[in-house]
N, C-alpha and C positions, 0 to 999 in steps of 0.2 A: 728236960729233953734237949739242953742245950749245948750240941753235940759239934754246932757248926757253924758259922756265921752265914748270910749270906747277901749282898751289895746288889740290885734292881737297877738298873743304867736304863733310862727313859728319857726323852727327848723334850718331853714338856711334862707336868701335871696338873691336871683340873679337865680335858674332853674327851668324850668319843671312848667308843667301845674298846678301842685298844688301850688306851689307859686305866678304862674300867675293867679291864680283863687282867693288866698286869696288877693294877691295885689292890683289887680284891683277895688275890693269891697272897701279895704281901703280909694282908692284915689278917691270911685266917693261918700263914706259917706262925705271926705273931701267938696268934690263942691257940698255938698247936705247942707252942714253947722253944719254936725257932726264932734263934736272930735275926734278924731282918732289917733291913736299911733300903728304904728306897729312893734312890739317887737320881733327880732329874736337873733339866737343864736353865728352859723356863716355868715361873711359876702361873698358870690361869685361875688361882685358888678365890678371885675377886667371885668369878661365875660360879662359884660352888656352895650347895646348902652345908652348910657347915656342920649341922646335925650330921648329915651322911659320911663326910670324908672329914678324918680326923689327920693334919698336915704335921702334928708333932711328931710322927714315926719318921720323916721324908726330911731329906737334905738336898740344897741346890748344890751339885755338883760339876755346875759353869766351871770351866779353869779358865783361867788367867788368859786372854789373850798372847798370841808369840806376835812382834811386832809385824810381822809378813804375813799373818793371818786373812787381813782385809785385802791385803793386794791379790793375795794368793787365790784366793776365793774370788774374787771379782775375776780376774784373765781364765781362770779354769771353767768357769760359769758362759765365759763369754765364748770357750769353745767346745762348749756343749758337755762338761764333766760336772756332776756335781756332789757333793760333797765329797771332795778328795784333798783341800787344799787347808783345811785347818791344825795347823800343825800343833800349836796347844792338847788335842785329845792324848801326847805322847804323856804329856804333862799328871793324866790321871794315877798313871800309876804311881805318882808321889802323892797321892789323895790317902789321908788315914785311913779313911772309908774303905779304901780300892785294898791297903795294906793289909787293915786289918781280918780282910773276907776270906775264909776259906773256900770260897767263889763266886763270881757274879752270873749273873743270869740278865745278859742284854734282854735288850725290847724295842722299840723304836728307836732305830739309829740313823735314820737318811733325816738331817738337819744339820744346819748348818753349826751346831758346836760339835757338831763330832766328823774325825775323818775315816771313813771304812780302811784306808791305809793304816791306821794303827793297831789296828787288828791282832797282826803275829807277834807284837812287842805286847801286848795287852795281855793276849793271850801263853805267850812261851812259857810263864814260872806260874801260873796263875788259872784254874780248871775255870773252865767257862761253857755255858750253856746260852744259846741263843734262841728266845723265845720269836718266833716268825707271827706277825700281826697283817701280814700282807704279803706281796711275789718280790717287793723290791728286791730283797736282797740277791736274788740271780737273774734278777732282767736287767738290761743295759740303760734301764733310767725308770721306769714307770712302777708305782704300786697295784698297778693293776693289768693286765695286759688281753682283757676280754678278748675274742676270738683269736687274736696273735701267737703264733707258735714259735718265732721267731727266737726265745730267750734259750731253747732245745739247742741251737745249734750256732748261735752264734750272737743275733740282734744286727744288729745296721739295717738301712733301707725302713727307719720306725713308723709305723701306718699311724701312731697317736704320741707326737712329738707333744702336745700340748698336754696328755695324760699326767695327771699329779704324779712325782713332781716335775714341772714342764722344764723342756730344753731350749737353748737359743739356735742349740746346731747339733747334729744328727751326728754325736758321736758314740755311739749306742755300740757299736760294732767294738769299740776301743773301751768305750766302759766296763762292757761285758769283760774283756780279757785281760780288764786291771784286776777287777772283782773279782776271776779266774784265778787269776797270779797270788791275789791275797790270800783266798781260802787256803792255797795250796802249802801255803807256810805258816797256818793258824791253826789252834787246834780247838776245836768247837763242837759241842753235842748241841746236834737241831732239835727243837722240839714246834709242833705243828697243834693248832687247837682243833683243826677238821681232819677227818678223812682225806678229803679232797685235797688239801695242801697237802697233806702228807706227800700223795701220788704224785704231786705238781714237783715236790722239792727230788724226790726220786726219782726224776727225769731231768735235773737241773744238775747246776754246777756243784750241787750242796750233795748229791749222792753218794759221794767217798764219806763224809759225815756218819755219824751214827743216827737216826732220825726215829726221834718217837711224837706217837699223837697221845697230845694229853688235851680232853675239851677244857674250855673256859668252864669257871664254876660261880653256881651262884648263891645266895643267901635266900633258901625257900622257905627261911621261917617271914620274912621281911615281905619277900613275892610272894603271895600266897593268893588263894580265890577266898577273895572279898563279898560282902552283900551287895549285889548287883543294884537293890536299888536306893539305900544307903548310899556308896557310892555317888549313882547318878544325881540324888537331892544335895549332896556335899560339892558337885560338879555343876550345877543347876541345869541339869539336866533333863528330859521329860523323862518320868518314868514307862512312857507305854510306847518307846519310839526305840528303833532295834539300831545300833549304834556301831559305829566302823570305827578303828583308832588309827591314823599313822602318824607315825615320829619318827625325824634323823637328826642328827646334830645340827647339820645345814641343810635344810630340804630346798637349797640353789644350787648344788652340786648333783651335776648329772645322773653320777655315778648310782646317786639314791632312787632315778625312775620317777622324782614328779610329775614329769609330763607323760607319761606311761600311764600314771593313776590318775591324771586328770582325761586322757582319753578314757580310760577303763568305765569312771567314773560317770562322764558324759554318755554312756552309751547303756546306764543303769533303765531299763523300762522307770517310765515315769510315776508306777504307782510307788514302787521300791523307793524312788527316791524320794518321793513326799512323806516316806513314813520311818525316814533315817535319817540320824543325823551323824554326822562327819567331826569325828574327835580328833585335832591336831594338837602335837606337840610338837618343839625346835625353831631354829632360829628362822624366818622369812616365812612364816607358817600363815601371815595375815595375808601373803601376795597368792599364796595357792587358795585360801577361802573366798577371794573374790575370783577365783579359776573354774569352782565346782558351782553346776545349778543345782544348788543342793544345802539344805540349811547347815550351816559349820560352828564349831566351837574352839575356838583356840585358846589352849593356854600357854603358848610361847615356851620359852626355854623352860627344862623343867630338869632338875640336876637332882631332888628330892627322891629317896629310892621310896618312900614310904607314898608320895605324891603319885607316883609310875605306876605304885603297885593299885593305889586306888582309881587310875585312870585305866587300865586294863582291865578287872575286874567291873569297870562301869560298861565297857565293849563286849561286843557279839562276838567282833572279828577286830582281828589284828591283820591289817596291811602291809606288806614287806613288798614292795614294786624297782629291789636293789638288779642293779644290773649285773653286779659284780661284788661278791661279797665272800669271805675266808671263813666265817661261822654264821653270824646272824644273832649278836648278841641281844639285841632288843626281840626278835622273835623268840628265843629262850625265857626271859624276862617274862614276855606275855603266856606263853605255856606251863610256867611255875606260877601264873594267879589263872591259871584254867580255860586263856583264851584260844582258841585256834586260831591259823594264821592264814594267809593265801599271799602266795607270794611266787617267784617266778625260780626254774628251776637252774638254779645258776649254783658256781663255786662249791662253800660248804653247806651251803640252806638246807638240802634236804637230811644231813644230820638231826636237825631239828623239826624241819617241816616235812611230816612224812605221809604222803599222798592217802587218804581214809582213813588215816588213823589220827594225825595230830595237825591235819590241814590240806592245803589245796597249793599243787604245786604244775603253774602254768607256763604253757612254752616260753620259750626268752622270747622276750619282745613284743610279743602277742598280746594285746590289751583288748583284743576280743576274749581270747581265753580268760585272762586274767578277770574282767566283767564276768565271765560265764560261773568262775569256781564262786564270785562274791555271791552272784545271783544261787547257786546252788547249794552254799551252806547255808544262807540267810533265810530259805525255802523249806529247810530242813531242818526244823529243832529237834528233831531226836538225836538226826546225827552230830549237830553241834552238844548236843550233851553229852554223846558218848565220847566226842574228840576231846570236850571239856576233862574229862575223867582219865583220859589216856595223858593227855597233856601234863596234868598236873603227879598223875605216876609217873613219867617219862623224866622231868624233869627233877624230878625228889634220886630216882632209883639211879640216874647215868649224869648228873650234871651238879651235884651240891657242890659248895664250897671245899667240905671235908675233903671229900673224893677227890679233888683237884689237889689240895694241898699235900696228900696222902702219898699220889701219884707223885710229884714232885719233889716231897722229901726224899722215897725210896730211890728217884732219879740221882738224886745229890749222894744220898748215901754209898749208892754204885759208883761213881765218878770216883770220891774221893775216899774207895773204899774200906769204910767203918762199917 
């Protein structure tokens, strides 16, 4: 079936659900019988189970510094522009990789090897699709822009200048209408993994675009519902204790709602929490178990898809307490091994988290709500079985790998119409 090649432009490989979402696509176009190349910039493959992600399909695709690169990027940083000043990204399209691809398929590009200026030259001879992992690309600096409306119409005046990734000076207003100027001489087919982006990018600067939503996909033979209480003995767990999971890459980053789930958490009646214990995964995951009065288990970073899948299937509930989130790939994860989720109703989350059927979806903010849905499924074992069962159909029938791949060939096919 190898009708086409195709070059994955990613900004780093080895974390976080956006690399897990472009990666995945790559390896299952591989055993679809498409070419595939996925091209990143740094490598974090030290923090990876090696079992899970196989690095021989992937090439570092750093270029060469231009010698203006360092200065250029240091003076444009210091006036509030970022990633505009590496003039090396021009340099890709003399990449064999770039040459040889009957087209690329960006991903995360706000870092500092790549400059969103390069764009129309990248793009002019060359069909391209830009896969959206976050809002960056049409807000005047931030991957996220929680309550902010500001990116609709212009940006300046930024209520969250520090918002990843942070600015030294508020030039949000001029970022915006570089970003503007670039689209408008690039030719790019958006693709969205939620609903919800979708609407967000069609309201944005990206709406002359062509914009489709394709979800992230996953491997449901690998997530699957596991022996709860296998599991929990392989976990050393108690078997007869009703058990809560949350995980983020970095649960020190706001954006994830720790201190959301440690109020929620705090505010669990005292029998509830004598008879649960509290499953953590990710990095700083020891500073929140001394947060919770409440017995904890931490297993730290945890990069093993086959370890995840046994750590959710050990859980009752899957906690998602994100403030701000574009799909929810770790609540899909937990819904393909049968766990329901509670989590706050933000971005794309209720694609996946949908209110009596596959979870509990609480007001933003609210960490009384958010308490109340845990308290309410945890009270409920029939319901938790039934969402167990919707869960794991929901996740097989709208979210596999295949379907993902599927959708994204047919994408590529229309583009470079064969």
């Amino acid at each position: 079936m190898n009708l086409f090649n195709v070059l994955h432009i990613n900004n780093y490989f080895g974390l976080g659900g956006a690399f897990l979402g472009a990666y995945r696509l790559h390896q299952h176009l591989l055993e679809l019988g498409i070419k595939s190349v996925f091209g990143y910039a740094d490598n974090m493959t030290p923090e990876l189970d090696k079992a899970s992600i196989n690095a021989s399909d992937s090439i570092c695709i750093r270029p060469s510094k231009h010698k203006l690169d360092d200065l250029i990027i240091t003076v444009s940083g210091k006036v509030g522009l970022n990633y505009v000043g590496n003039l090396s990204s021009y340099s890709l399209k003399k990449n064999s990789f770039y040459e040889s691809a009957s087209i690329v398929n960006f991903h995360i590009l706000h870092d500092d090897f790549f400059s969103y200026l390069a764009l129309p030259a990248l793009t002019k001879d060359k069909p391209a699709v830009w896969t959206l992992h976050d809002m960056w690309s049409f807000t005047g600096h931030c991957a996220y822009s929680y309550d902010c409306l500001r990116w609709q119409t212009g940006c300046g005046k930024c209520p969250y200048p520090d918002a990843l990734p942070p600015i030294n000076r508020d030039a949000t207003h001029l970022e915006w209408k570089l970003k503007n100027w670039v689209y408008s001489r690039s030719n790019l087919t958006i693709v969205t993994p939620s609903k919800w982006l979708s609407e967000q990018a069609k309201q944005s600067m990206l709406k002359n675009f062509p914009i489709h939503h394709i979800p992230y996909g996953l491997d449901t033979e690998i997530y699957q519902p596991l022996d709860f209480k296998e599991c929990r003995v392989q976990l050393g767990i108690p078997v007869d204790k009703k058990v809560l999971i949350f995980g983020a890459q970095t649960l020190t980053n706001p954006r994830k709602g720790a201190d959301l789930l440690v109020k929620a958490l705090s505010r669990l009646p005292a029998s509830i929490k004598a008879e649960t214990v509290l499953l953590i995964f990710g990095d700083s995951g020891g500073a929140l178990s001394e947060a919770v009065e409440m017995t904890t288990h931490y297993l730290g970073y945890v990069s093993s898809d086959r370890l995840k899948a046994v750590a959710y299937s050990a859980a009752d509930l899957f906690l998602f307490p994100t403030r701000a989130d574009i799909f929810g790939l770790v609540a899909l994860e937990a819904a393909a091994c049968g766990t329901p989720t509670v989590a706050f109703n933000v971005g794309g989350v209720p694609d996946i988290v949908r209110p009596g059927i596959t979870g509990y979806l609480a007001t933003p903010e609210d960490a009384d709500d958010f308490c109340n849905g845990i308290v309410e499924l945890l009270e409920n074992q029939s319901l938790r079985d039934r969402m167990s069962h919707y869960c794991r159909e929901i996740a097989v029938k709208e979210f596999s790998l295949e379907l993902q791949a599927k959708r994204y060939i047919k994408l590529y096919q229309n583009i470079l119409k064969i």
